[in-house]
C-alpha positions as CSV (number, residue, x, y, z in Angstrom):
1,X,97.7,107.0,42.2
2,X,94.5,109.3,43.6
3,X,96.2,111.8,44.8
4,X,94.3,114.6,43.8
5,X,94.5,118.7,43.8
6,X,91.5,118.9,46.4
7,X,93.8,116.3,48.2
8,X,97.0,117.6,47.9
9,X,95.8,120.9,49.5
10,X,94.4,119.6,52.3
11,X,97.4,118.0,53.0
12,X,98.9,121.3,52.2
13,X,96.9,122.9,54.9
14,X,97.1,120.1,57.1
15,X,100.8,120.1,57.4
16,X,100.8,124.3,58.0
17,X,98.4,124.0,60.8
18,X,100.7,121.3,62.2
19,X,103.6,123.6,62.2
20,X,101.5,126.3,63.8
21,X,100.9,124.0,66.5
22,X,104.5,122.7,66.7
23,X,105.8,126.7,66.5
24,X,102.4,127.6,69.5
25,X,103.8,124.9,71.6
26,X,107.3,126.3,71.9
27,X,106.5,129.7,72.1
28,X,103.9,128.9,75.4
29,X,106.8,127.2,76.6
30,X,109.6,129.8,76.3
31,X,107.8,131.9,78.9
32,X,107.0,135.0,76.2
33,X,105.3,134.4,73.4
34,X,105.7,137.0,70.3
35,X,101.7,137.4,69.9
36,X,100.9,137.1,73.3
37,X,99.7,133.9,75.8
38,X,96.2,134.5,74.5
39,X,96.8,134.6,70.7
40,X,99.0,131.5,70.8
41,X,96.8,129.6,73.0
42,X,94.5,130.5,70.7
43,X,96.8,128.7,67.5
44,X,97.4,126.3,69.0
45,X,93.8,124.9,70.3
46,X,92.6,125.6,66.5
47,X,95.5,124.1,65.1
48,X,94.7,120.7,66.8
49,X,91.4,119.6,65.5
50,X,92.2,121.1,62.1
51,X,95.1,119.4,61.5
52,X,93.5,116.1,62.5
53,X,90.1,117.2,60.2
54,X,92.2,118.3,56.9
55,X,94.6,115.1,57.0
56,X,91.4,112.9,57.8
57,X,89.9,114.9,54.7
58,X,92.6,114.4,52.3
59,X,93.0,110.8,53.0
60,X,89.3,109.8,52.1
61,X,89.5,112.1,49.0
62,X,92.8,109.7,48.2
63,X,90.9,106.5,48.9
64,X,87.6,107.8,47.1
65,X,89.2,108.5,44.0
66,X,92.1,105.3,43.7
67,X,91.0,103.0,41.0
């Protein structure tokens, strides 16, 4: 396997930016958001592209370091 730390931590950080997206979509939706419309609009446009960018990142660490 070449799973490796640097790997496993982008995964790490891919899958908490995922559920900040998940968790930013819900709140927009119930009408009143804890942190505000702004601050959650704001999670959840970040949480999009990173999410996409760390899971993209850990996947060519894997592949880059498989024997």
């Amino acid at each position: 396997m070449g799973m490796t730390p640097k790997s496993g931590v982008l995964l790490l950080v891919s899958c908490i930016t995922a559920i900040a997206g998940v968790g930013s979509v819900f709140e927009l939706s119930s009408g009143n958001p804890e942190l505000g419309q702004l601050i959650t609009t704001v999670i959840l446009i970040a949480s999009i592209p990173l999410t996409a960018l760390t899971f993209w990142a850990a996947v060519v660490d894997t592949k880059a370091n498989q024997k």
